[in-house]
C-alpha positions as CSV (number, residue, x, y, z in Angstrom):
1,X,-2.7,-54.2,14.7
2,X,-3.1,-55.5,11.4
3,X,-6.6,-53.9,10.6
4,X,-4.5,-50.4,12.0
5,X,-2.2,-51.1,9.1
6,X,-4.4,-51.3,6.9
7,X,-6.1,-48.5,7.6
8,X,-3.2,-46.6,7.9
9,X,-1.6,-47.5,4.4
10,X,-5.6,-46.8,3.1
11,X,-5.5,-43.6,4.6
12,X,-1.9,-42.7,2.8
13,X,-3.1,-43.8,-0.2
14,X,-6.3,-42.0,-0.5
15,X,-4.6,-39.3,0.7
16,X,-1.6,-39.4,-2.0
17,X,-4.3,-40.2,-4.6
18,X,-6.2,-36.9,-3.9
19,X,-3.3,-35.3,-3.7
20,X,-2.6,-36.1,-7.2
21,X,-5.7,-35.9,-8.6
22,X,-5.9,-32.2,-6.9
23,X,-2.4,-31.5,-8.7
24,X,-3.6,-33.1,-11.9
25,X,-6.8,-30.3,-11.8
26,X,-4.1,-27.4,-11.7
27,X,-5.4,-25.2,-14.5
28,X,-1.8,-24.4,-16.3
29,X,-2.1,-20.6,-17.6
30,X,1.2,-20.1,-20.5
31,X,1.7,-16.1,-20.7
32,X,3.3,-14.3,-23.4
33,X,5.4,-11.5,-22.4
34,X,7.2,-9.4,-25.0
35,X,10.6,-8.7,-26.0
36,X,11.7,-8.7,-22.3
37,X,14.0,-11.5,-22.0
38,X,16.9,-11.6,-21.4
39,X,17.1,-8.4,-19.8
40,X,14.5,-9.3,-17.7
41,X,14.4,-12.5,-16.6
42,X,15.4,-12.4,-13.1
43,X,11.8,-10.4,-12.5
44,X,9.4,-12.6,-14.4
45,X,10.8,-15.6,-13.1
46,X,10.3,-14.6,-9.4
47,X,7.1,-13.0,-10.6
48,X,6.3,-16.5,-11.9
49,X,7.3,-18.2,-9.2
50,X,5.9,-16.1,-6.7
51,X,2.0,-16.7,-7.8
52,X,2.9,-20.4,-8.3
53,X,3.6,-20.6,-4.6
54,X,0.6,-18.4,-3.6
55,X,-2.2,-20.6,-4.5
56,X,-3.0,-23.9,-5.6
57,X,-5.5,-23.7,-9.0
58,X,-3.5,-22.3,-11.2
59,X,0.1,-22.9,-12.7
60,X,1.4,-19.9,-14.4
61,X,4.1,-20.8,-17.2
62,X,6.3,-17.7,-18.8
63,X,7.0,-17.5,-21.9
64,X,9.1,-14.3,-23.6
65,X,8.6,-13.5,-27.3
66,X,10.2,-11.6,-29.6
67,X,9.0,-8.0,-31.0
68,X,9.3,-8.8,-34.6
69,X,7.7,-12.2,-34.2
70,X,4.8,-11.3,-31.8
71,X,2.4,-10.5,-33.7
72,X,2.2,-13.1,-36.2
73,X,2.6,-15.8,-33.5
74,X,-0.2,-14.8,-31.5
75,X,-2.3,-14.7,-35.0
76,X,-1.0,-18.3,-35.8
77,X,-2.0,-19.6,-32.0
78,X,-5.4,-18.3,-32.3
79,X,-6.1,-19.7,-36.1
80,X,-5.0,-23.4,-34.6
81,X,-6.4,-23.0,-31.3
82,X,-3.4,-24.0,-28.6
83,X,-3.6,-20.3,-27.3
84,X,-1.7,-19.4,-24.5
85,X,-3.3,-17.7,-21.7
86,X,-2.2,-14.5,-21.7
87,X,-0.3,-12.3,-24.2
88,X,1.0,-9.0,-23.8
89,X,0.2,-6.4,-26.4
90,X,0.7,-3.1,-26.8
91,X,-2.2,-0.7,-26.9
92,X,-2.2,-0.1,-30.5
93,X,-2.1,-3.8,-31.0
94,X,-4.9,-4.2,-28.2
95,X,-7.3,-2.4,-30.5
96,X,-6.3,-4.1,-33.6
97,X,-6.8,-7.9,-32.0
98,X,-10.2,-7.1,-30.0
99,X,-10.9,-5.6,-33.8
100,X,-10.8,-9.0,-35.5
101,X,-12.0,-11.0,-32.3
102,X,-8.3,-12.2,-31.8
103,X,-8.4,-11.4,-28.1
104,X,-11.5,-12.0,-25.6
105,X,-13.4,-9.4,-23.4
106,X,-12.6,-9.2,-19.7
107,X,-15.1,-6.6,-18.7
108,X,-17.0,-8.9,-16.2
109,X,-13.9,-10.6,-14.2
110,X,-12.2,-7.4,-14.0
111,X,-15.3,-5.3,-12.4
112,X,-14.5,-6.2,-8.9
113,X,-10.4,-4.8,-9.4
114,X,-10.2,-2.5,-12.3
115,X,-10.8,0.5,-10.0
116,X,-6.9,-0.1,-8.7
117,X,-5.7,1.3,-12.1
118,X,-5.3,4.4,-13.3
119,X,-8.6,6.0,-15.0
120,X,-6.0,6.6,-18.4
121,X,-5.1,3.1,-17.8
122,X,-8.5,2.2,-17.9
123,X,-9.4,3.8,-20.9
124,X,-6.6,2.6,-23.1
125,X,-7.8,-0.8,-21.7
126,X,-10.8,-0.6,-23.4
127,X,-12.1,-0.7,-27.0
128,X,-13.6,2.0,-28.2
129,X,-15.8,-0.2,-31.0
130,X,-18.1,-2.2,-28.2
131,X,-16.8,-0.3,-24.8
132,X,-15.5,-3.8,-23.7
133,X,-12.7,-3.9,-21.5
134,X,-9.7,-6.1,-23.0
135,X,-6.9,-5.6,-20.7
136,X,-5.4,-5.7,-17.2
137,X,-3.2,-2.9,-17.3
138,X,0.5,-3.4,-16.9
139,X,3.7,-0.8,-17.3
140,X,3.8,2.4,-19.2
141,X,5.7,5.3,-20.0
142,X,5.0,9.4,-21.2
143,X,6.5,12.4,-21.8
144,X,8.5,15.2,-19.9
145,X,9.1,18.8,-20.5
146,X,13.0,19.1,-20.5
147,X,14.0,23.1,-21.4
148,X,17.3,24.6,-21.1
149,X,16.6,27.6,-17.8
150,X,20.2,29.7,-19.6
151,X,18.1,29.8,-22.7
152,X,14.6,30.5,-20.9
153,X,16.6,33.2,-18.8
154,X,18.2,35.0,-21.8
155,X,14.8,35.1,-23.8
156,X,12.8,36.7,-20.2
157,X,10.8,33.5,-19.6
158,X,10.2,33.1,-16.1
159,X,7.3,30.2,-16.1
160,X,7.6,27.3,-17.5
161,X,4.3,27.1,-20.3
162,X,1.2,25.5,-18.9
163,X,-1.0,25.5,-22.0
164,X,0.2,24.6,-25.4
165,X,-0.7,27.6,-26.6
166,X,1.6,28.9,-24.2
167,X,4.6,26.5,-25.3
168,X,4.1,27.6,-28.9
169,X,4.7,31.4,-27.2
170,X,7.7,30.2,-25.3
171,X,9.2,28.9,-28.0
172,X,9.1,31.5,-30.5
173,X,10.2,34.2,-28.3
174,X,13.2,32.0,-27.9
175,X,13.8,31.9,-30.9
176,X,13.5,35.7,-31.3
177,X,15.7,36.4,-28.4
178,X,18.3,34.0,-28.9
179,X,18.5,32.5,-32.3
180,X,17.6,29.2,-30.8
181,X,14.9,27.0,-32.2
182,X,12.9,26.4,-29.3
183,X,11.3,23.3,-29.6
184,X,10.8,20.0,-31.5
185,X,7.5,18.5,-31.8
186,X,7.3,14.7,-32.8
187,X,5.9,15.0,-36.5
188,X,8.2,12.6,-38.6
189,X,5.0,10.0,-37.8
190,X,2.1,9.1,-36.4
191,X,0.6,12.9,-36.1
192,X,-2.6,12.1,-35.9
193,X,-1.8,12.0,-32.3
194,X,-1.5,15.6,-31.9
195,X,-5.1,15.9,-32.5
196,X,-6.0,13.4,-30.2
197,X,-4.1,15.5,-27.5
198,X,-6.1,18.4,-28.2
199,X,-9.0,16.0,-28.1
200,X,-9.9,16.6,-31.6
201,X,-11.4,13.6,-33.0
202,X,-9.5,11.9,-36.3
203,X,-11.9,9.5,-37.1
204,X,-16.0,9.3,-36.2
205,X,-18.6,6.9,-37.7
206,X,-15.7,5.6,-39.9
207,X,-15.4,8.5,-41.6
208,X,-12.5,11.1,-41.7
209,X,-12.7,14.1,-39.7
210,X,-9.6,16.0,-39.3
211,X,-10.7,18.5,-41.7
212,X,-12.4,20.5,-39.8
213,X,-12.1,24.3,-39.1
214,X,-10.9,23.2,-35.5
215,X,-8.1,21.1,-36.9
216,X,-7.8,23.7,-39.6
217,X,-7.2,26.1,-36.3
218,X,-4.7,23.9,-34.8
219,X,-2.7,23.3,-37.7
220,X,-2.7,26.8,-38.3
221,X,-0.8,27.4,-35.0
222,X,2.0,25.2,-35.9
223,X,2.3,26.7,-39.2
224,X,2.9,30.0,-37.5
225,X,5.4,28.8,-35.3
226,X,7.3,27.2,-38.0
227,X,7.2,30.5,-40.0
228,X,8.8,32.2,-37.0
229,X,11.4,29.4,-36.4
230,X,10.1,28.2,-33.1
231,X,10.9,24.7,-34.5
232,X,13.6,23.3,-36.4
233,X,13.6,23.4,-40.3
234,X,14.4,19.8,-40.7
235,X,11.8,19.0,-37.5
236,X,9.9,16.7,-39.9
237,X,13.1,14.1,-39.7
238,X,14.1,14.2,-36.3
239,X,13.9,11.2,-34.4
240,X,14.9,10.6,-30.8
241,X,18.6,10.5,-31.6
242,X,18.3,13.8,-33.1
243,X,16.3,15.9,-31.0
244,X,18.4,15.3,-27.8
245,X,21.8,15.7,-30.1
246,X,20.3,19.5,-30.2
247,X,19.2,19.5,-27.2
248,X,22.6,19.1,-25.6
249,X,24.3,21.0,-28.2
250,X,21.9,24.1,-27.5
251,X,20.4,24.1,-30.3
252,X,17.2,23.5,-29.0
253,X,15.7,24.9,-25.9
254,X,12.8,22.3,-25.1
255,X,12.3,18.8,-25.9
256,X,9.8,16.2,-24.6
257,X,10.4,12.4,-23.9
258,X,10.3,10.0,-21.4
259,X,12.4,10.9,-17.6
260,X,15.2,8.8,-18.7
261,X,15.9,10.5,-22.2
262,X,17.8,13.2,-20.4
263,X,20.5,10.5,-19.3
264,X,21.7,11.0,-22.7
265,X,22.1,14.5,-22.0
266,X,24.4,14.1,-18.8
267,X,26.9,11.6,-20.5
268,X,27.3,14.3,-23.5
269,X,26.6,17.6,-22.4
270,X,26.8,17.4,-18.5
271,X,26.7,21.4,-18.5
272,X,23.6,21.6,-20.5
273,X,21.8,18.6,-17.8
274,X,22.7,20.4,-14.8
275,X,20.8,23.4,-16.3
276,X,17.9,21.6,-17.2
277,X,14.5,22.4,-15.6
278,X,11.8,19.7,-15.9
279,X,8.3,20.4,-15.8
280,X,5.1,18.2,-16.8
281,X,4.3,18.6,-20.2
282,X,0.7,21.1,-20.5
283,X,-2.4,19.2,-20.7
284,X,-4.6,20.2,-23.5
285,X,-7.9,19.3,-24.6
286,X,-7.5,16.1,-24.7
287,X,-6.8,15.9,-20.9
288,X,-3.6,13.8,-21.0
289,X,0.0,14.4,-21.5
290,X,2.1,13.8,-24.2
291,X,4.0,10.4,-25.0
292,X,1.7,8.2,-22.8
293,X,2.1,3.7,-24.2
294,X,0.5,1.7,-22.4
295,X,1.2,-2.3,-22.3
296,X,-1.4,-4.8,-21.1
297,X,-1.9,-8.3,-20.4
298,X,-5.3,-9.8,-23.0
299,X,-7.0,-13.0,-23.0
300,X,-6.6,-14.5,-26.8
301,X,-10.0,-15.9,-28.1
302,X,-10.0,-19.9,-27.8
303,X,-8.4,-19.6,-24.2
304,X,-11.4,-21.7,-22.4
305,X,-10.6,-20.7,-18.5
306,X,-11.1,-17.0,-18.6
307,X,-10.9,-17.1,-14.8
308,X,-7.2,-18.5,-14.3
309,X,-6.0,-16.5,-16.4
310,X,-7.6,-13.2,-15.6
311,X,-6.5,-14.5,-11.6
312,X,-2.9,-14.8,-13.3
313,X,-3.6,-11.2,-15.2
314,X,-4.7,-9.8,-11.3
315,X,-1.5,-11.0,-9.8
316,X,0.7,-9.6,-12.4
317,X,-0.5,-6.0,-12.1
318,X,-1.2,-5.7,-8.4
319,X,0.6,-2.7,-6.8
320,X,3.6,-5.0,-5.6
321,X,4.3,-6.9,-8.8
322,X,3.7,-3.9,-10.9
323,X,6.3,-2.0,-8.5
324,X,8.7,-4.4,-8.8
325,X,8.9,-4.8,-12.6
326,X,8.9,-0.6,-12.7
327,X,12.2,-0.5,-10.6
328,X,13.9,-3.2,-12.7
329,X,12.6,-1.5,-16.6
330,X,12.5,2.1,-16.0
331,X,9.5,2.0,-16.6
332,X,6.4,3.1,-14.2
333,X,3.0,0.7,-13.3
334,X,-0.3,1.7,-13.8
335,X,-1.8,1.1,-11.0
336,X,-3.0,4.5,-8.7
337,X,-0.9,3.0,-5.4
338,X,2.5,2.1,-6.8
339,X,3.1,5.6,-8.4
340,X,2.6,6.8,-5.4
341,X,5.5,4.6,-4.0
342,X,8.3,6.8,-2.5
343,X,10.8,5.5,-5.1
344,X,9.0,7.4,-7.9
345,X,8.3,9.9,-5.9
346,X,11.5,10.8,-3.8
347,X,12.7,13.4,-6.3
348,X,9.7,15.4,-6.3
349,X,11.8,18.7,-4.9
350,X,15.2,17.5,-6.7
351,X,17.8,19.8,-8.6
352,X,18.6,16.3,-10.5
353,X,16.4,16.2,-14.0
354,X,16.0,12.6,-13.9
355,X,15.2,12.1,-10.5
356,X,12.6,15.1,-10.9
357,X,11.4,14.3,-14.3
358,X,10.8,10.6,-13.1
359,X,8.3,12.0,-10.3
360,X,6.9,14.4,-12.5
361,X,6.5,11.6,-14.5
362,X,4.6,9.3,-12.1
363,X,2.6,11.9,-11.6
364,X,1.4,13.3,-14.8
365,X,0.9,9.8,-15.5
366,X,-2.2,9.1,-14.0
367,X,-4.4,10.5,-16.4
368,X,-1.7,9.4,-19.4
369,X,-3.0,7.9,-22.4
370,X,-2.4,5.9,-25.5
371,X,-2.8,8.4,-28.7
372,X,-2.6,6.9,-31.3
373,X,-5.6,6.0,-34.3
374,X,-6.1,1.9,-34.9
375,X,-8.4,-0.3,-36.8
376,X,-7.5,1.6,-40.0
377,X,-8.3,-0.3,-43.2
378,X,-5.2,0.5,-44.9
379,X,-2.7,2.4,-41.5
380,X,0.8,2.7,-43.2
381,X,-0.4,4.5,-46.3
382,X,-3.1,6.1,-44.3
383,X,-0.9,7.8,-41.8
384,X,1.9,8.4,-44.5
385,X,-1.0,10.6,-46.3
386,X,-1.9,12.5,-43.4
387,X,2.1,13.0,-42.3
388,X,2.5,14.2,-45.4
389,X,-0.4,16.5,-45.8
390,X,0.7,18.2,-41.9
391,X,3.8,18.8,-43.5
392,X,2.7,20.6,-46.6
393,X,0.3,23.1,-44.5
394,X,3.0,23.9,-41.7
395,X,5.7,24.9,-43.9
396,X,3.3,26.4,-46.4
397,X,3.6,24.2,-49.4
398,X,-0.1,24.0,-49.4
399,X,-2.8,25.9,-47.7
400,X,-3.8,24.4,-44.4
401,X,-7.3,23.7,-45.2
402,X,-6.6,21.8,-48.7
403,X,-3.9,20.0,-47.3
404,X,-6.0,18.1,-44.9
405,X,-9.4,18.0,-47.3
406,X,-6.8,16.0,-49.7
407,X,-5.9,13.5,-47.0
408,X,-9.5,13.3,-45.6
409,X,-10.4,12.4,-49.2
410,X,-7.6,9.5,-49.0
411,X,-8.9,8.2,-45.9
412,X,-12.4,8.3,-46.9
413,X,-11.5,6.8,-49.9
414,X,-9.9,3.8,-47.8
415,X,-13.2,3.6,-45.3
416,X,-15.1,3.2,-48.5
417,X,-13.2,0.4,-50.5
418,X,-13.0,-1.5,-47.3
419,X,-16.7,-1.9,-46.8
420,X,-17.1,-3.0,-50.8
């Protein structure tokens, strides 16, 4: 009996003892979300606790950081080497960190999954500089076409425009027919990213391109649809705010933003909503719609277990957990299975804007993309240049042609001084 005992409080003991020292192994994986708590809290935390419970190597830890502070705290982690696992960045920011080697390549661990994600996804995911991949793709959002079908009516348009080209049309023969500008492209910043829809290239071999007689071409259309009034005279200022002010006061017949911008629209102007039609904004050259931004979960350099952390990355983006953050944001994943999920889609054939703009939405999204120009030497004044220089050629202050030589030059300029 007593050698039983023995044996028996042995057995307990080694078996408590492995117990802890499996516990003790737990690889603990801290991931930095952004700006999302409060708000969201409920979500990550069952997120977290969720892949906590589903396996035993890896303890996921969530912590939320501000916007304004992000950046600068992922930089300071990184310089003193306590980095947490994951952060999540912005694609912009994505191609800025894998720039300066702030953030880690995932290309090998994510071969055997990427393939769930959508291909725009994919490409926003990966750096353009080495062709690594540097993130596990997470929520998104992009643009809708909202137009007003009284004002379409009254000006004899019967399609909505499938081309840019024919947009441009649509809107200037609004504008002939009814005195009402008829859209409002985004131009008070970042416009290098209407030649990236076009698939025009702004930048090649580090070297300013958007001089060319192609962009010359391109500018040239907007010019003449500014000339004819197709777009509002003080379109260079208008931010969100603005553009769906006119919008719902019918003085403006098309606009383009995310599904839920028309919400706006039904509070203020519930006439002007329930004659809104929604169609997918036209896919240019570029081959993606307008208004894609994708966010993504990156490994920061200095993180030694790549693997827990992309298994914490995996987790966080599957189809369920992508799904489930998407219905609580308003947002919509990025994986190829969860837009497909009858909640995005049950509004597919509805009279209601939002409900059909969110699964015209989910589906334009697929091949949605990121547009937007990073690892500039000098981006603020860079992009200021080129806003400016857009502006003089479409209302005329300058020819077309100079006006983008002169901010080529500034850019070039920049490329130049930054190798020195």
């Amino acid at each position: 009996m007593k050698l039983k005992f023995i044996l028996a409080v042995s057995a307990a003991v080694f078996s408590a003892t492995t117990m802890s020292a499996l516990a003790a192994e737990k690889v603990k994986v801290e991931y930095w979300s952004n700006s999302l708590s409060p708000k969201y809290d409920a979500t990550m935390k069952e997120l977290t606790t969720k892949f906590n419970a589903s396996q035993s190597e890896v303890e996921a830890v969530w912590v939320d950081v501000g916007w304004d502070a992000f950046q600068q705290k992922v930089i300071t982690a990184v310089a003193s080497g306590n980095v947490p696992g994951l952060v999540n960045l912005p694609k912009p920011w994505m191609d800025q960190f894998a720039q300066s080697k702030m953030i880690q390549p995932i290309t090998k661990q994510v071969a055997g999954f990427k393939n769930v994600y959508t291909a725009g996804a994919m490409q926003d995911a990966t750096y353009v500089g080495d062709k690594q991949i540097y993130g596990m793709p997470w929520y998104q959002v992009t643009g809708v076409l909202f137009y007003n079908k009284d004002l379409f009516a009254k000006a004899g348009i019967k399609e909505e425009p499938k081309t840019f080209g024919d947009l441009l049309k649509v809107a200037t023969q609004i504008k002939a027919k009814t005195g009402v500008s008829g859209f409002a492209p985004k131009l008070d910043e970042d416009t290098s990213g209407w030649f990236l829809y076009e698939g025009l290239d702004v930048v090649k071999d580090n070297k300013a391109v958007f001089n060319s007689p192609a962009h010359v071409k391109y500018i040239e259309q907007f010019k003449a649809a500014y000339a004819a009034g197709a777009f509002p005279k003080d379109v260079f200022k208008m931010q969100f705010e603005e553009r769906i002010a006119a919008y719902g006061a019918q003085k403006l017949a098309m606009f383009t933003d995310g599904a839920h911008a028309i919400k706006r629209t039904k509070t203020d102007a519930p006439k002007v909503y329930e004659g809104t039609g929604v169609a997918g904004f036209p896919i240019a050259g570029g081959k993606t719609p307008l208004g894609g931004f994708l966010f993504m979960w990156s490994v920061p350099t200095g993180f030694k277990n790549v693997d827990a952390a992309v298994k914490l990355g995996k987790f966080l983006t599957n189809d369920d957990a992508q799904l489930a953050f998407a219905k609580a944001s308003s947002t919509f994943p990025s994986t190829n299975k969860s837009l497909d999920d009858a909640f995005f889609q049950a509004g597919a054939k509805s009279a209601d804007p939002v409900e059909k703009g969110t699964a015209v939405a989910a589906t334009h999204i697929k091949a949605s993309r990121t547009l937007t120009v990073t690892g500039l030497p000098d981006d603020v004044a860079m992009n200021k240049k080129l806003n400016e220089a857009i502006q003089e050629a479409i209302t005329g202050r300058k020819p077309v042609k100079a006006a983008l030589d002169d901010a080529a030059k500034f850019w070039n300029e920049k490329f130049t001084a930054a190798k020195k």
